[in-house]
C-alpha positions, 0 to 999 in steps of 0.5 A: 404596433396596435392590436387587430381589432376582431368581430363586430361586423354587425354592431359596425354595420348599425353605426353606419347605417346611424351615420348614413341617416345623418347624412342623408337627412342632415340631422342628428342621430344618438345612440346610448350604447352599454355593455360590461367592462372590458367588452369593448365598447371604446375600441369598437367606437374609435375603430368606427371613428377611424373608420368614418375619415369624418371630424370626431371628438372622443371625450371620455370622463373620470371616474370621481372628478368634480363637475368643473374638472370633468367640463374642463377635460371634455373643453381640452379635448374638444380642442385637441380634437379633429371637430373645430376647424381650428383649436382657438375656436374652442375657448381657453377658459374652460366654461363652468358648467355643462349648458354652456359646454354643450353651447361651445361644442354646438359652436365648433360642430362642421356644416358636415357630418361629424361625431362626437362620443361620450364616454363613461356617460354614468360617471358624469351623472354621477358628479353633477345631478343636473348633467341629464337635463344639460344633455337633453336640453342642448340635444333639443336645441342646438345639435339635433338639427345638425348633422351630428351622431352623438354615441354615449357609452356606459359601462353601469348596465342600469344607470344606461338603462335609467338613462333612456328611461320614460321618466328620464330627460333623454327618453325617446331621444337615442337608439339603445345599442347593447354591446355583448361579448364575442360569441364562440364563433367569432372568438374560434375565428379571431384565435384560429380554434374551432369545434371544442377549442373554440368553445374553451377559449370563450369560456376562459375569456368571456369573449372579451377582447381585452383577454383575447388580444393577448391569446397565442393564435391557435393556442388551446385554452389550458395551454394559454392558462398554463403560460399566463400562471407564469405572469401575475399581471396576465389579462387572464387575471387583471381583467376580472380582477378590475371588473371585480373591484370597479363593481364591487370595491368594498368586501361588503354583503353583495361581494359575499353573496356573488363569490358564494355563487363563484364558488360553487353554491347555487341556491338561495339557502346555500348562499345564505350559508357561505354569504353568512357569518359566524353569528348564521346564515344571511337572513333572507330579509337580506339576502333577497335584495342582494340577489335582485340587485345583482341579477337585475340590477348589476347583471353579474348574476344570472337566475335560472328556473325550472322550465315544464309546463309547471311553476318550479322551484328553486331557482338556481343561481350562476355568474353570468360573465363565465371569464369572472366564474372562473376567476371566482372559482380558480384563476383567482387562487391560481393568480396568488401562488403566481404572485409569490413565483409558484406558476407551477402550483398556480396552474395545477389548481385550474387543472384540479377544478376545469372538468367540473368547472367547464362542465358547469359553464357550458350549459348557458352557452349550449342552451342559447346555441339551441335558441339560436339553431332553432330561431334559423329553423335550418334542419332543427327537429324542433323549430317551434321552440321558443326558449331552452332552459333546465328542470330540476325539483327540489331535491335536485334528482334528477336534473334535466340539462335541457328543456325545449319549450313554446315560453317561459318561465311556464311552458305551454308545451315542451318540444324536447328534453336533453342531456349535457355530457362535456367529458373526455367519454362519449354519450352512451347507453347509460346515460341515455336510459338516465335521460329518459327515466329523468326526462318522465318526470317533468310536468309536460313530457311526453314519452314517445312524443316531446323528443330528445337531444344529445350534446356530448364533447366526445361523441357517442355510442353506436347504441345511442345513433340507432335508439331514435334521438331526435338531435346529436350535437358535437362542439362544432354544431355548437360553434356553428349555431352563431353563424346560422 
């Protein structure tokens, strides 16, 4: 029985608005849709396809096959496909380079609208150098003119990007589709969970859907963790582990580097330490690279700066991807006593660690929650914020969960500051009287002027609702920022 397929009412609504201009127009439509592994790009394009009732071929390639071998694939299931009107349309010697390929898919392409999708798209660069300027070269030709949407589909985030690049044969010739995970309310809604639950459960499986089609409906998120322990092979393991390998198949420095920041150490001295080896630390001549590499390359790292109305330092380093933070941090050690039948065991360490780890997580996400709540300008104390970020100094005292500001990464002026508390207790007195001292001592703050906000797991204190607190959010206002 297939899986349900769950979200993505709006990237499905922009690929049939691409498919209507073909229809209307009678010519063709390209799209270069990235995202990371496992976010679902291939189900979302075949649920459109089937969705379509229109002639299709969905080719994808393999990773390390020759050039002849990939050309012969895409020939097979061109001819196994719904495009040609009949199979012996399609040569049965496949051609022997990718030219004369896109010559015979142009040949079998209907006088109506039809989609053909391409897979994989780096893999193919990757095998034959000439394979852009093929591509480029029959779109101008021989399949612009029809009516044909072309979606081309990677999973390398910067070879996609190279690919539409101005420098790049395909440049100006497609629509850039980013496929991002499923945000807390769509993940809440495919599993039955709201408020909290909710946001556990998107913290856990980063929103991807090969993780979620394996999720109990209404199951809490420690629940799912304690019955997949008992199964080595569960998603909750096999897929971070994939992403890992296919990323970074060698345990070379880069893979160092990013479990240092999956362990736990944040900044650029202490990677250096973990990342090193016996001989010291990992120099900075090599360590920097490394770490623009896989912040803006890779995008498995994510950076995060100081925001005031001052240049700041350091900067803060995290795992972008929070399904891979908690492999990193835990579901890793927990899935090697699952191996060995110690499901029991395996289970205690991601409880031991999910406080702080959870703690950690969930600020990216409730800081882009404040974007988003702020963007809708709906009852938001602060409309004018642009960005919501953190302050910290140097010596990491204190350190300020949330920073409103007009831009970044140096603000103009700061419209709020705020706290984080994701614990069993509710925000109270103490901890506001820790945000205002903190709070004093960022550039830009202005006490009495740039506002405050809670956001607190279990609530507040009565003290807290009458001291004047610009904004109190729980985990359902939280949720409800991606529905605004």
């Amino acid at each position: 029985m297939p899986t349900p397929f769950v979200g993505r009412q709006t990237e499905l609504a922009l690929l049939r608005k691409r498919l209507a201009r073909v229809s209307a127009d009678a010519t063709g439509v390209a799209v270069a849709i990235r995202g990371r592994r496992q976010v679902g790009k291939s189900r979302l394009v075949q649920e459109f396809c089937d969705g379509a009732g229109l002639p299709y071929v969905f080719f994808t390639a393999t990773k390390g096959a020759s050039p002849l071998e990939g050309i012969a694939d895409f020939t097979a299931e061109l001819r196994e496909s719904s495009l040609p009107a009949a199979p012996e349309l399609v040569p049965a010697t496949a051609p022997t380079n990718w030219p004369d390929a896109f010559r015979t898919l142009a040949a079998v392409l209907p006088a109506s609208p039809s989609i053909v999708v391409v897979d994989e798209l780096p893999w193919l660069a990757e095998q034959d150098p000439v394979f852009d300027g093929a591509l480029q070269a029959a779109w101008d030709r021989l399949l612009a003119t029809r009516p044909v949407l072309l979606l081309l589909l990677g999973s390398d985030l910067h070879m996609m990007e190279r690919f539409t690049a101005y420098d790049r044969p395909f440049y100006g010739r497609a629509d850039s589709l980013v496929l991002g995970p499923l945000n807390p309310a769509e993940t809440g809604d495919a599993l039955g969970l709201d408020g909290a639950d909710a946001i556990d459960a998107h913290l856990v499986s980063g929103g991807l859907p090969g993780i979620l089609r394996a999720w109990p409906h209404g199951t809490p998120a420690l629940d799912f963790i304690k019955a997949e322990c008992a199964d080595p092979a569960s998603p909750l393991f096999g897929v971070p582990e994939a992403a890992l390998m296919a990323e970074f198949p060698a345990p070379d420095q880069a893979r160092r580097v990013l479990e240092a920041v999956g362990s736990g150490d944040r900044t650029h001295a202490n990677i250096a330490a973990t990342a090193g080896s016996q001989s010291g630390a990992l120099p900075s001549g090599i360590l920097s690279p490394l770490l623009r590499r896989l912040t803006v390359e890779k995008r498995v790292l994510a950076a995060d700066s100081p925001l005031s109305t001052s240049p700041g330092k350091p900067a803060l380093y995290r795992v972008a991807d929070s399904n891979l933070r908690l492999y990193l941090a835990a579901t890793r050690s927990a899935q090697e006593l699952s191996r060995r039948g110690r499901p029991d065991a395996a289970y205690r360490i991601v409880e031991r660690r999910w406080a702080a780890w959870r703690g950690r997580a969930v600020e990216p996400l409730i800081r882009e929650a404040l974007e988003l709540a702020a963007a809708a300008s709906d009852g938001f104390p602060w409309p004018d914020t642009e960005v919501v970020g953190g302050w910290w100094n140097r010596r990491f005292s204190p350190e300020i969960d949330l920073i409103g500001a007009d831009r970044a990464p140096v603000a103009g002026s700061l419209h709020f500051a705020g706290s984080v508390k994701w614990l069993a207790s509710p925000f109270d007195q103490h901890d506001l009287t820790a945000l205002m001292q903190g709070a004093a001592q960022v550039p830009g703050f202005t006490p009495g002027a740039t506002g405050l906000a809670v956001v607190s797991l279990s609530g507040t204190t009565g003290a807290v609702n009458e001291s004047g607190v610009g904004l109190v959010w729980g985990a359902r206002d939280v949720v409800s920022a991606w529905g605004r």
